[in-house]
RODO-2510 file (C-alpha; in nm, 4 decimals, decimal comma):
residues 87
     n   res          X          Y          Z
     1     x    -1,1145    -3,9927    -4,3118
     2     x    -1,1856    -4,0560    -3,9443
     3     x    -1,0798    -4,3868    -3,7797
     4     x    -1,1151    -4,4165    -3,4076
     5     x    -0,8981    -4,5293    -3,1726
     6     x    -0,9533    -4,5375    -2,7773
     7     x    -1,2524    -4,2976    -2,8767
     8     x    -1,0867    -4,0310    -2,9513
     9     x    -1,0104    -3,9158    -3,3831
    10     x    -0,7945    -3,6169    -3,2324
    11     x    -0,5125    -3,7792    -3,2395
    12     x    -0,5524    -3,9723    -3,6028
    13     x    -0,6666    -3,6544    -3,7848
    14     x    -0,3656    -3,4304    -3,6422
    15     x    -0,1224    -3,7238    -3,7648
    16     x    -0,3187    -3,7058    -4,0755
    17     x    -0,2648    -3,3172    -4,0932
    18     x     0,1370    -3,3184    -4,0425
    19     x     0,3422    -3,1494    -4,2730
    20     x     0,6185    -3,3572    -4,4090
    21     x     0,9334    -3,2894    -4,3779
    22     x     1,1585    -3,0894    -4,5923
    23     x     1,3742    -3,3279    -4,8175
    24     x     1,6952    -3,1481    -4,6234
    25     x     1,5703    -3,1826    -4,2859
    26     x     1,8857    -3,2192    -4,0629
    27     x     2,1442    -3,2283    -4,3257
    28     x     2,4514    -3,0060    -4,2941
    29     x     2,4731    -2,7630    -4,6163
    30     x     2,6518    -2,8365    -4,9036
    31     x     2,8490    -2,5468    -5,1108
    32     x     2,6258    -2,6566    -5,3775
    33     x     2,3307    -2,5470    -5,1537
    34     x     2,4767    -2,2280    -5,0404
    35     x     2,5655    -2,1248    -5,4011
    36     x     2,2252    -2,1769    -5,4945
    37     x     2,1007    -1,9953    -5,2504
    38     x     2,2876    -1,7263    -5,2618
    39     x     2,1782    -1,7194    -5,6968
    40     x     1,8409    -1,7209    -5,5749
    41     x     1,8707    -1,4427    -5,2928
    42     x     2,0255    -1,2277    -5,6072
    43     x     1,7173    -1,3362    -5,8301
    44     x     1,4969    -1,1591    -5,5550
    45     x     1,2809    -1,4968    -5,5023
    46     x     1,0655    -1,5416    -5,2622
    47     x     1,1752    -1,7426    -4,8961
    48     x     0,8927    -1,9896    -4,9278
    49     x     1,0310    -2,0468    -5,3068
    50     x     1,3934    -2,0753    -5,2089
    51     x     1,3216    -2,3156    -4,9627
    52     x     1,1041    -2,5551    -5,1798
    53     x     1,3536    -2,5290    -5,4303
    54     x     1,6215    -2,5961    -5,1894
    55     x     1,4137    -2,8972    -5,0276
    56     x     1,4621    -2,7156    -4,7142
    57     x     1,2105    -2,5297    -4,4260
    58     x     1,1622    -2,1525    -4,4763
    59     x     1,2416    -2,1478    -4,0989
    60     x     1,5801    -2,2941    -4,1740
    61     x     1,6071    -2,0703    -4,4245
    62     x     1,6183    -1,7699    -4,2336
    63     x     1,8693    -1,9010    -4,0015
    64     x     2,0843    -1,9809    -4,2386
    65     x     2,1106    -1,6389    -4,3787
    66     x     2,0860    -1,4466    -4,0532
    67     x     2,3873    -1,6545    -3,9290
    68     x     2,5977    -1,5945    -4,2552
    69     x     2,5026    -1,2521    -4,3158
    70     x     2,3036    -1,2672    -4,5914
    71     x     2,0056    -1,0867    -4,6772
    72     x     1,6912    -1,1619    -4,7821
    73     x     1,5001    -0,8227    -4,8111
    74     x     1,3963    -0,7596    -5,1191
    75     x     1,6315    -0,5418    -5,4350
    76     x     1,4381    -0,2777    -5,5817
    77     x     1,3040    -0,4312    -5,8450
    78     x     1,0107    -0,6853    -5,9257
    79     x     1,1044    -1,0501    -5,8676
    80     x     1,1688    -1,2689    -6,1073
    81     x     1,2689    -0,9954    -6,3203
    82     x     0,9283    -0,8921    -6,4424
    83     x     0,9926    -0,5449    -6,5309
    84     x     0,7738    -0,4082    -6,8329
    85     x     1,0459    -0,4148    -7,1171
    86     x     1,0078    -0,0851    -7,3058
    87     x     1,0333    -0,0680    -7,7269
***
């Protein structure tokens, strides 16, 4: 959908093309949050997962953990626990 203003859609269709923001955006976190998180760094989930879980930017995140010493590379093992289970 183009609409024109001043002759010139550049500025409608970037508007149009904005990410929302993440439900969290700006709040301070809970222990509720940070207990999940911390579940879900243990699960070996993915960043983009925690953080749409979360309601929360993947940038933000990051930060969170780098500040707090927590890490999100991955455990050896496949995430979400999808190891072939053996008879």
């Amino acid at each position: 959908m183009d609409l024109i203003l001043n002759g010139s859609s550049f500025v409608i269709n970037n508007l149009m093309n904005m990410k929302k923001k993440p439900i969290s955006s700006g709040k301070k976190w809970t222990k509720n949050n940070i207990s999940s998180l911390k579940k879900l760094i243990q699960e070996n989930t993915p960043t983009e997962l925690i953080a749409y879980r979360l309601g929360r930017s993947k940038n933000a995140i990051k930060s969170f953990t780098s500040k707090n010493n927590l890490s999100l590379m991955p455990i050896n093992k496949s995430p979400y626990n999808r190891r072939n289970k053996r008879s």
